[in-house]
Every structure is written in C-alpha cells, then in structure tokens.
N, C-alpha and C positions, 0 to 999 in steps of 0.2 A: 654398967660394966658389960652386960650383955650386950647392948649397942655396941660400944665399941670394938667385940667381936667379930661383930659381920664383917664378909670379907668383901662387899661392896661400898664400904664406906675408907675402904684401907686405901690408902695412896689417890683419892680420888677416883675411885674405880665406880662409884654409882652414878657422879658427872657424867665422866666418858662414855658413858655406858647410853646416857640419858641424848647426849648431845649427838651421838653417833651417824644417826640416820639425816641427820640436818646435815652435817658436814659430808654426806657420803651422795646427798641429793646435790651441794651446792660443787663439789668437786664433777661432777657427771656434767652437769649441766655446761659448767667452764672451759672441761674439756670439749665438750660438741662444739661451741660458739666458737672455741680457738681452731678447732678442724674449720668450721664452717669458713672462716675469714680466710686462712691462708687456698682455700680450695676457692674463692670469690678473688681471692686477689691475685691468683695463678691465671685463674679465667682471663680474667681482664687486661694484666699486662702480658701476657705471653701471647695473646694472636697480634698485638699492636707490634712488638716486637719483629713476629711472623712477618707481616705485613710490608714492616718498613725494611725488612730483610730479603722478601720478595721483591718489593717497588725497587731497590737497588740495583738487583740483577738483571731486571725487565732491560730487554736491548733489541730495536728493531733492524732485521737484517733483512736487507731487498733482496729479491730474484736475482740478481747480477750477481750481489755477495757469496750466493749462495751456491751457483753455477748449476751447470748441469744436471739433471738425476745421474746417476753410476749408469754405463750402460748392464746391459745383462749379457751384452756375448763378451766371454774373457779376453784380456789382450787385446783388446779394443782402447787405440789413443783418443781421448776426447776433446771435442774442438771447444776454441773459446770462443766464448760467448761474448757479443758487442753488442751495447747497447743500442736499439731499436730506434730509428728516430720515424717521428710521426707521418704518417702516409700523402695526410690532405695537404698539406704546404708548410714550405721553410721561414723559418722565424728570419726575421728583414729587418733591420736596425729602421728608422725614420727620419730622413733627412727636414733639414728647418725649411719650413713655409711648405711642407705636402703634407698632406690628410693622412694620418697613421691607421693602421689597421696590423690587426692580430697575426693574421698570417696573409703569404703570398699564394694567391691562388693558382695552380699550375694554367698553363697555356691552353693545354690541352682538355682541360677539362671541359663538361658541360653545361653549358649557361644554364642561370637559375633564379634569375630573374623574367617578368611577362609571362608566369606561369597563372594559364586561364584553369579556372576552376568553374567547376559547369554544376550548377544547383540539380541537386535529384528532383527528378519530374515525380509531380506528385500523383499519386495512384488515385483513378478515378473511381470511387464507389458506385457501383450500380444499384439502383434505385431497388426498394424488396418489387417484386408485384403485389399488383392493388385489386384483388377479388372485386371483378364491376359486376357480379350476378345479382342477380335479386332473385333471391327465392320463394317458391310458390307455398312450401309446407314448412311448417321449424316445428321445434318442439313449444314456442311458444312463438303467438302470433301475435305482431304490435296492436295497441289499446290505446284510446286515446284517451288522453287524463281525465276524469271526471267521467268518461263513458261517452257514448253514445247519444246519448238524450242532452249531457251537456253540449256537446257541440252540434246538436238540432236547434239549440235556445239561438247558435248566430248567423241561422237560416233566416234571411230577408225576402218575403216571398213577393217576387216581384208586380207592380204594378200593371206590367201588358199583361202575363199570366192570369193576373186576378180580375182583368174585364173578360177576358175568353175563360174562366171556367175552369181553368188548367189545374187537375190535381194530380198526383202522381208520384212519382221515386224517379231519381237521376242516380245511375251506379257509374264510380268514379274509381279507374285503376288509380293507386296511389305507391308509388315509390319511395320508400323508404330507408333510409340508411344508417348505420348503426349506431347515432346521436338522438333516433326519431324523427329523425327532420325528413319533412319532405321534397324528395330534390326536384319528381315532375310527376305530375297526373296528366289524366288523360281521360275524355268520357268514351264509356263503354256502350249504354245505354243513356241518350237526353230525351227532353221533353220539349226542348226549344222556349221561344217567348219570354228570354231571357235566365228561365231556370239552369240550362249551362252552364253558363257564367257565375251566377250566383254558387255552383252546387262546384267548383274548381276553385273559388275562391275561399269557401268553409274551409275544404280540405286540405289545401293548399298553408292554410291560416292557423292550421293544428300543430299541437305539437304533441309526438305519441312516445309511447313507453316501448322502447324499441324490441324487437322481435329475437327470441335468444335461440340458439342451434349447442347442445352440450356445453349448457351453461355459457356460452360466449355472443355478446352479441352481432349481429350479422343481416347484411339487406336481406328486406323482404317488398315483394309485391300485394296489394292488399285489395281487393275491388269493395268499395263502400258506398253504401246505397245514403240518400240524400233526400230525403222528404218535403214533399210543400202540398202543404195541404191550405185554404184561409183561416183566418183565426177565427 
C-alpha cells in the first residue's frame, strides 16, 4: 500500500522521470544536424544559383559601344566616334591565279626586305701581364729534391778533366720558375776540360721545389756550385 503511494510511480511519473535525459540528449543533438544540413545546403545551392545569375548578365560592350568619356567643360556637343581602321594597309580581296597576302602594303612605305645585319665584333681580351723577374731573395729559396748531395750523385766527372788533375767547383746561375723548372742557366764561375758542360747539364736536369714570396710561388735566380772532385 505504501508503494502505491509514491507519487513517482502515479501516472508513469518514475518512467519519465527516468527516460528524460535520454530524450532531452537525443532531441538537442537532431536539432543541430537539422540546423547543420539546411545551413550546408544554403551553401551549396545558393552561390551556383549566384553564379549562373551572374554568367547571364555577363555582356561585352566595345570601346565604340561605349563612346566617348563625358567631357568635363559643360555644354560641350560630343563628336562621334568611328571606328578606326588599321594604319599599316587595307584589307584587298584576292583575285584567282595571284598570291594572296594579308594586307596591302602602302606604296610609300619603306622597304624591308635585304636588311643587313652586322655581327657584334667580339671584344678583344688583353692578355693579364706575365711577371718575367726572377728574384734574387724570397722568403723561401728553391731546393732541389732530395738536396744537394742527391744531385752531386749525377755528376759525371769527366774523362779530360781526370787526366789533368782537374778538381774544383763550377757555380751555375740557374733560372727558375714557378713549376721549379729550370728555364736557363748560365756559368758564373767554370773550370773548363769539359766540367762546364757537364755542371749545366746536372742543373739543367733538376727538378726543384720552387721558391715562395708571401706564401705564393714566384721566379727565383739561384747561383749553385757543382763539384768534381775523382772518386
């Protein structure tokens, strides 16, 4: 009996009660989707509509159509405008069996064919200058690979030399240029009896560690003494 007092069980009022929120979510939610579709489907047909109601009106009107600007001084009658016709030549119908062409070229105009064209002349480059100094002092002075003593070992001391007795040193200016190559010696002090010869041909024969000026390298002149002593 007391149950059936509660006044949530009277007329289904504990149901509704119960079910409430479920139906209060599912009506919220139906409403949005229904907004959301009619606002997606505004979008979409209405600029197509826009558009083909724009493309309709679209109408190209010429310069001629359109006439003059207004002028700006009042009570001014404005002339008519006629259409322009092209400056370079008159459109020419083409009679049968002649070579047609686009337009008639006036009489007066200037020929325009046998027009010489003249090749640009090509610009001479002048050569840099070529430093021929050879210098007496650098900060470093050429060396011959292996030194000195190696290139005494291809001293051939010659045969007339070594019946006269001949011992001594040959100094030899040597020219040097910035590869170490030697481009020309010269004797400065010989001994003759073919040591000369022999003592321009060592140096000549060398190949040296060229001579550097501020780290760069650069001719140098070099005087190198030459030995022949018999073995």
């Amino acid at each position: 009996m007391n149950r059936n007092k509660n006044p949530n069980n009277i007329y289904g009022a504990f149901e509704l009660k119960r079910i409430y929120s479920k139906n209060y979510l599912i009506g919220i939610t139906s409403a949005i989707l229904l907004h959301l579709l009619l606002i997606i489907t505004y979008l979409v047909v209405s600029p197509s509509e826009e558009k083909s109601n724009q493309t309709e009106k679209l109408q190209i009107v010429t310069y001629v159509e359109l006439g003059p600007p207004p002028s700006i001084i009042p009570n001014e009658p404005q002339a008519a405008v006629a259409a322009s016709k092209p400056t370079f030549g008159n459109l020419k119908a083409a009679k049968k069996g002649e070579e047609t062409s686009e337009f008639e070229v006036p009489k007066n105009s200037a020929p325009v064919g046998n027009v010489k064209v003249e090749a640009p002349k090509p610009v001479e480059k002048k050569p840099e200058p070529v430093d021929e100094t050879y210098y007496v002092a650098v900060d470093m002075m050429p060396e011959p690979f292996g030194g000195i003593e190696k290139m005494q070992q291809n001293v051939n001391y010659p045969d007339q030399a070594r019946r006269e007795g001949i011992v001594g040193k040959v100094l030899v200016k040597a020219f040097i240029n910035e590869n170490g190559e030697v481009t020309r010696a010269e004797i400065v002090k010989g001994l003759g009896y073919g040591c000369d010869e022999e003592a321009l041909w060592v140096v000549k024969s060398t190949r040296f560690r060229a001579g550097k000026k501020n780290g760069k390298p650069i001719k140098v002149q070099l005087t190198i003494p030459v030995s022949f002593r018999p073995n």
